[in-house]
C-alpha positions as CSV (number, residue, x, y, z in Angstrom):
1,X,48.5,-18.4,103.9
2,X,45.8,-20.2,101.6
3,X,46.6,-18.3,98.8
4,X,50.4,-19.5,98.9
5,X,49.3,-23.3,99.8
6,X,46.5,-22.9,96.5
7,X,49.6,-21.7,94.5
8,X,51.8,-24.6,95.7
9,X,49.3,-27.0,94.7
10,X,48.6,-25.4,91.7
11,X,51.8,-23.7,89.7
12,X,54.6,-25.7,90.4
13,X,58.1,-26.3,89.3
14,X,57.5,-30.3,87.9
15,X,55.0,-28.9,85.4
16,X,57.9,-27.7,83.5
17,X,59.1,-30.4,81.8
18,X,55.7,-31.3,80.7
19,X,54.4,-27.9,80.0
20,X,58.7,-28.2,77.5
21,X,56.9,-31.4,75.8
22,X,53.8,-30.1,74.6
23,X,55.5,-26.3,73.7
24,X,57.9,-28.8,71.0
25,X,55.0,-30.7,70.0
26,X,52.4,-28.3,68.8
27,X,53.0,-25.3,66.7
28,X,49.9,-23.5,68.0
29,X,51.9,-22.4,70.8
30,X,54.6,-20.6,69.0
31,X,52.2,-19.2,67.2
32,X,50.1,-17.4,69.7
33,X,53.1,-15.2,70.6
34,X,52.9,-16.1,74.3
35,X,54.0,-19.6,76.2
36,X,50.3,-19.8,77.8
37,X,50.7,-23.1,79.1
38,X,52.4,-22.2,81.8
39,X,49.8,-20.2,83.3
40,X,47.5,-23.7,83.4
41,X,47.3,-25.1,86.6
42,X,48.8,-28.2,87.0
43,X,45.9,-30.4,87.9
44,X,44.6,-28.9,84.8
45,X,48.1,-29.7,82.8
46,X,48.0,-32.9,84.1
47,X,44.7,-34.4,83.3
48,X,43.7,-32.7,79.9
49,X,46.5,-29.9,79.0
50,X,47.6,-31.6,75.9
51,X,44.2,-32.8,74.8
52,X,43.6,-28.8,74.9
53,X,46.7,-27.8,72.8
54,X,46.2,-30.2,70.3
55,X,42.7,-29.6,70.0
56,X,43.1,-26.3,69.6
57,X,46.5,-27.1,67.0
58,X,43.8,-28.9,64.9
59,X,41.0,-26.2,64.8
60,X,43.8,-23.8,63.9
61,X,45.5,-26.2,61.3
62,X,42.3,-26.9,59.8
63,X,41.7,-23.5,58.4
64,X,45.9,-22.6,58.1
65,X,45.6,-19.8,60.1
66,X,48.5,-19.9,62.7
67,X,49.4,-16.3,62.1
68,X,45.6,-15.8,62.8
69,X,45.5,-17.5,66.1
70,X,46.2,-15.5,69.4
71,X,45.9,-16.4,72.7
72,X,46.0,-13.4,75.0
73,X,45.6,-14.6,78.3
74,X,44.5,-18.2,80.4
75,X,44.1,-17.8,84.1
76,X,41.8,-19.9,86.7
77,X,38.8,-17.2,87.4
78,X,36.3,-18.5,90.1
79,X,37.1,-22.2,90.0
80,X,37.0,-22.1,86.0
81,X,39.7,-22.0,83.3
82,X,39.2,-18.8,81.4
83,X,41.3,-18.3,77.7
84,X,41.1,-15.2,76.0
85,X,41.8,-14.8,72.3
86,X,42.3,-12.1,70.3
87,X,40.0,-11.0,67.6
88,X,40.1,-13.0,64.1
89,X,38.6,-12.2,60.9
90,X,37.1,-15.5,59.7
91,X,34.1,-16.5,62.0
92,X,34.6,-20.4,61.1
93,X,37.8,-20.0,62.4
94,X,36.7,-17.7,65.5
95,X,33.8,-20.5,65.9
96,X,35.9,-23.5,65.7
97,X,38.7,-22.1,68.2
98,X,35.6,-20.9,70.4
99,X,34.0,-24.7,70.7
100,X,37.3,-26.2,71.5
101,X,37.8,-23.2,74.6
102,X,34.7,-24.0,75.7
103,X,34.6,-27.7,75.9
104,X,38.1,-27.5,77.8
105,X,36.6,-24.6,80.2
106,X,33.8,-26.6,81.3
107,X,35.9,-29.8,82.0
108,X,38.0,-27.3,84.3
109,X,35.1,-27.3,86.8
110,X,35.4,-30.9,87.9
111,X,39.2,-31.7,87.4
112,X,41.4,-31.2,90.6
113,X,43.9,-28.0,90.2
114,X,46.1,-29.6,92.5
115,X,46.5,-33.6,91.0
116,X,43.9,-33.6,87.6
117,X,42.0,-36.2,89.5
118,X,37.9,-35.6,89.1
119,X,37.3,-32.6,92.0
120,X,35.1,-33.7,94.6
121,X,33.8,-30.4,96.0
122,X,34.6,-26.3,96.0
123,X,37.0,-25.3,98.3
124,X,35.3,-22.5,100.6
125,X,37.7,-20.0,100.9
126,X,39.7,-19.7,97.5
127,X,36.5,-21.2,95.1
128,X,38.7,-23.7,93.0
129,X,37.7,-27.6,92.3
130,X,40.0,-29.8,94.5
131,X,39.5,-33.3,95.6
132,X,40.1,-34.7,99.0
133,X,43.7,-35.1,98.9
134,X,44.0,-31.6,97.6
135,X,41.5,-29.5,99.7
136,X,43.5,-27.0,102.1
């Protein structure tokens, strides 16, 4: 029963027509062969999802290297965003696309999955940030 109320908070239906917005606006996202974006949870989305995409648009545009660029999976893992890329052959590139990831994965831990507001504790029993409107 948490996990399906953590899931309704989470991935919803309304993220889609701002997760369409940001897939037309940056070309990084056709490029990586995969939609991610969907799999960001809406608090997430909400509060810095396009900030990420066009960040990472920028580090990838910078060095022309959208056939380069994949992104092989994004998934909340223990109250974190986690991205996965796949390998690259240039490490300024690699290095550039890593620095964006990271700033964006450590903002994840006190942004709200549920709303994007700042997270205001743990919850216990599924260990994502929520704030107090949000906690289960």
């Amino acid at each position: 029963m948490l996990r399906e109320y953590i899931n309704s908070i989470v991935y919803d239906e309304d993220n889609y027509e701002l997760e369409q917005e940001i897939v037309r606006k940056y070309p990084v996202l056709r490029a990586s062969r995969s939609y991610w974006i969907y799999d960001i949870p809406r608090g997430w989305l909400i509060n810095f999802g396009e900030d990420l995409v066009r960040d990472l648009n920028e580090a990838v545009s910078k060095y022309n290297s959208l056939i380069e660029f994949n992104i092989l999976e994004v998934k909340e893992k223990f109250g974190g965003l986690r991205i996965y890329i796949g390998a690259m052959n240039c490490n300024i590139f690699f290095n550039a696309v890593n620095e964006v990831i990271e700033k964006y994965e450590q903002l994840s831990f006190v942004v709200c999955v549920g709303c994007g507001n700042p997270a205001t504790k743990i919850s216990k029993t599924w260990i994502v940030p929520v704030c107090e409107k949000c906690e289960p």
